[in-house]
N, C-alpha and C positions, 0 to 999 in steps of 0.2 A: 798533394800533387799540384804543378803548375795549372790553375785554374784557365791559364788562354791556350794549353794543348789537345787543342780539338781540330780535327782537323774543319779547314773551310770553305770545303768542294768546287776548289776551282776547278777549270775547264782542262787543265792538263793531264798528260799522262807520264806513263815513264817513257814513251818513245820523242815525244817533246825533248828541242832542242833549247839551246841559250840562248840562238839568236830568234827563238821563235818567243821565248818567257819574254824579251827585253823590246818586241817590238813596240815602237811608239815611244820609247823610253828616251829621253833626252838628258846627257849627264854634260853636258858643257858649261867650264869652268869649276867642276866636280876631279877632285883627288881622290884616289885609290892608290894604297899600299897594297901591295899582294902580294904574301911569302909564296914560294914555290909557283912562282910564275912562269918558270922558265920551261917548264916539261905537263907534258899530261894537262890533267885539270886544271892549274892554274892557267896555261898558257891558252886555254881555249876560255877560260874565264878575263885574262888579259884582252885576246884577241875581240873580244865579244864588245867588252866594258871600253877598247879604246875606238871602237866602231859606233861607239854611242854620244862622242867626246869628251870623255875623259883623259883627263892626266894619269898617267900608272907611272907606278915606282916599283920596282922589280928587286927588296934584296936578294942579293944570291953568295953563295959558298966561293963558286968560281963562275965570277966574274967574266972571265973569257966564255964560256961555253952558253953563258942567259944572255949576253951579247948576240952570238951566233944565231940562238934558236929565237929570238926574240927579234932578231934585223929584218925590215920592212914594215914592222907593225909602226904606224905614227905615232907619236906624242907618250912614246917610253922609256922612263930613263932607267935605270942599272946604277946599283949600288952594293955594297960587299959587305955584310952579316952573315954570321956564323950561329944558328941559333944555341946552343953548348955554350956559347962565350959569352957570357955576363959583359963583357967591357966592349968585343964588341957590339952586344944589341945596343948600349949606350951611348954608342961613338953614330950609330948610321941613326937611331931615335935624335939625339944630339944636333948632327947637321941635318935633319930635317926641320927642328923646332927653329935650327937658328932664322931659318928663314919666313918665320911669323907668319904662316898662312894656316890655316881651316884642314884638315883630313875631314873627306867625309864618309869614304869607307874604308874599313880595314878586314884585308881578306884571310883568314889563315889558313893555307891551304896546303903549306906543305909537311912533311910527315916521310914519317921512316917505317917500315911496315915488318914485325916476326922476324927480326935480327937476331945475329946467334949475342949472347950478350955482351955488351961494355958500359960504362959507366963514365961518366961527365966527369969535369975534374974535383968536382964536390964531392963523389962517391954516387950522385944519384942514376937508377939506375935509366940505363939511353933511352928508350921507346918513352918510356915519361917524361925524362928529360928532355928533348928534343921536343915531342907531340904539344906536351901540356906546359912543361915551366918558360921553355924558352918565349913559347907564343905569350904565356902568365906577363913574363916579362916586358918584352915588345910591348903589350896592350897598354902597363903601365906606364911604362916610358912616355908612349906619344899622348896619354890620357888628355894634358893640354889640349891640343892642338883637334882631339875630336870633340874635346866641347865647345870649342872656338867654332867650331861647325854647326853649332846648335842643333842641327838636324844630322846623325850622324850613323855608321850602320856598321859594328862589327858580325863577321861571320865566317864560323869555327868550323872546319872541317872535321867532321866528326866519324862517325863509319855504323854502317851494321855490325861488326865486330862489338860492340859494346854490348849485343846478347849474349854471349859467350862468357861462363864467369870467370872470375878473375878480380877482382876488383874487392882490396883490403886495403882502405885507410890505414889500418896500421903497420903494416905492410908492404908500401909502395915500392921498393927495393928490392923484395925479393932477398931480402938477411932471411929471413927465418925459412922460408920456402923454396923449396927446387925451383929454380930458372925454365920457365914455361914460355918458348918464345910468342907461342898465340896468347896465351894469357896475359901477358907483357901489354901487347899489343891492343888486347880487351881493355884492358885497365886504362892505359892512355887514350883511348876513345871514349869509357865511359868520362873520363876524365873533364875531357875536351865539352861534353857536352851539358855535363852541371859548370863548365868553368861557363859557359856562355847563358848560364841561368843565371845563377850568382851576380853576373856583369851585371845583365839588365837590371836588376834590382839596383845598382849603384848605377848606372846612367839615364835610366829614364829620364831622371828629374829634369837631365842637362839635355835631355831629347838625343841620346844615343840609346838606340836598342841592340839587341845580340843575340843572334841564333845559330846553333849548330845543325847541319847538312851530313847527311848519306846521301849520297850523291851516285850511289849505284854501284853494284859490284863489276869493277873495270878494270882491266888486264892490263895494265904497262910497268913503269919503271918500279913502281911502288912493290912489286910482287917478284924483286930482284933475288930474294934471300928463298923464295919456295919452288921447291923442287918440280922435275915436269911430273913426277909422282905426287904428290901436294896437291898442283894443278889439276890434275886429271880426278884426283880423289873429291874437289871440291865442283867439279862438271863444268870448271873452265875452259876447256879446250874443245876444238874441233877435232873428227881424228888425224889432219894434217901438223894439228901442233898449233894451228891459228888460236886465237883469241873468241871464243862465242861468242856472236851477239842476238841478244835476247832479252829485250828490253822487258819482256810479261814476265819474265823469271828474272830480272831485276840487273840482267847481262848485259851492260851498256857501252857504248861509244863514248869518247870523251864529249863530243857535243851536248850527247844527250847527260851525262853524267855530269856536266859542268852550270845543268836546266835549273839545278834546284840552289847553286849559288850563286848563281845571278839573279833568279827569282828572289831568293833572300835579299839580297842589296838592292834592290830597285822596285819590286810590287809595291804599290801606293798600296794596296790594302793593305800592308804590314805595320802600315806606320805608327799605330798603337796597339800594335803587338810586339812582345818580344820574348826572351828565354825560352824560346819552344826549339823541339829537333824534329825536323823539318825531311821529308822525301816526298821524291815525283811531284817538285814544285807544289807542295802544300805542306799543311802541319800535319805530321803523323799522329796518328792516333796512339792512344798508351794500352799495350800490348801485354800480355802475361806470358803469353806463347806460341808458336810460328815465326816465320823469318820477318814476319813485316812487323812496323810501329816501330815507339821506345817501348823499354822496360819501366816498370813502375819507379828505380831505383836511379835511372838514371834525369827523371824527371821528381825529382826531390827535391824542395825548395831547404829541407835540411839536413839532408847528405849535402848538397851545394857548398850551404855555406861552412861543413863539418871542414870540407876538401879545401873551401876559401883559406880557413885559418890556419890549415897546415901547409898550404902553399906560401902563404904570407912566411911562415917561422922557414921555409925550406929556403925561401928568396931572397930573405933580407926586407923586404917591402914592406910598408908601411901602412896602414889601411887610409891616413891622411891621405895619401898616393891619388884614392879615388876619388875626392871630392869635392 
């Protein structure tokens, strides 16, 4: 197991918001990429991180609509990636590097949640696709430009979903197995959160670290594809149909949901830590059973890197990429 996932009893809780992890925090002259900025989590991790002075760069699908919902935030710009598209993560990675400056965080936060199924144009199957390769991708692309930052902070949107099994390396597709869309789902999160162990072990040296976030179970766009039967089976709803919130049972707001990715990109205590997954703004503890902590499995420094080299051969990338 990752020897620094312990937790390190800070002062927060799950009803801790971002702007309460970030206070004091000063990020001026500080870059941030952050997928899925435009909705939900990302856009209150936006809203937070441009409140602190930061630069944000916002890819989005469409363009027009991370415009809209992102207008009056200051010092944000919008750019057009598709994460499925191999050429485009290359083209928005591309005209960022052309411009020779330092990334010092990279967020990933956005994600597709228990879709009925489809598959990228590779054949692989979406909820991985999307969740884990595409972000795989992005990360390598701008790999420059965060070691140019010397100090620098990738952080992987990961989920409580990773308890749930699901999760067969040789198997990521779904060939040989009925199409489970929570399973899917599982899989790409456990995914997500050995892909950000794996990283740190490749960035530390250049003083990038990487940690994956649960960030709390939260009701919005991401929860597009489950049913109000779904919802209700999982004790998300009020009986008006509203969204719970319940921060002690893990039912969170995006403020407070968005605590533990900001906490990730900006605690000075993190700074020589890293590959840990991370809730209620601390490191979670490794867990065998109950909803709280990781899994023993997803905190493997050798499942990590099992996942590292099959993502390599799924990508095309090159492990030179990271160094």
């Amino acid at each position: 197991m990752n020897p620094m996932q312990k937790p390190l009893g800070t002062p927060h809780t799950p009803f801790t918001t971002a702007e309460e992890v970030a206070r004091g925090i000063d990020l001026s002259g500080k870059t941030a990429i952050i997928t899925g900025g435009a909705s939900g989590l990302g856009l209150e991790t936006v809203r937070v991180l441009a409140g602190l002075g930061a630069r944000i760069i916002v890819p989005a699908r469409n363009t027009a609509a991370a415009r809209e919902a992102l207008s009056g935030i200051a010092g944000v710009e919008i750019a057009a990636m598709e994460l499925t598209d191999p050429s485009s993560i290359r083209a928005f990675a591309n005209a960022f590097l052309a411009g020779d400056e330092p990334l010092h965080l990279l967020i990933l936060s956005a994600g597709i949640m228990a879709t009925p199924l489809f598959r990228d144009p590779d054949g692989r199957e979406g909820q991985f696709a999307t969740n884990h390769l595409g972000h795989f991708r992005l990360t390598a692309a701008l790999w420059p430009a965060l070691k140019a930052a010397n100090e620098a902070r990738v952080v992987v949107l990961s989920s409580r979903g990773h308890l749930l099994p699901g999760f067969d390396l040789t198997d990521l597709d779904f060939i040989r197995r009925p199409y489970d869309k929570v399973a899917a789902y599982a899989q790409s999160k456990t995914a997500n959160a050995l892909f950000a162990l794996a990283l740190d072990s490749r960035g530390r040296n250049h003083g990038i670290r990487s940690y994956s976030v649960h960030p709390g179970s939260i009701l919005g766009n991401l929860a597009k594809h489950a049913s109000r039967d779904e919802l209700e089976a999982y004790g998300a709803l009020n009986p008006d149909g509203t969204p719970l919130i319940d921060p002690a049972n893990d039912k969170k707001n995006f403020a407070q949901g968005a605590a533990t990715m900001v906490w990730c990109a900006t605690a000075p205590e993190l700074a020589r830590i890293g590959g840990v997954y991370c809730e209620d703004s601390d490191i979670a503890p490794i867990e065998t059973e109950g909803r709280f902590g990781v899994r023993p499995y997803s905190a493997d420094p050798e499942l990590a890197e099992a996942l590292w080299t099959e993502t390599l051969r799924l990508t095309g990338e090159v492990p030179q990429r990271f160094m």
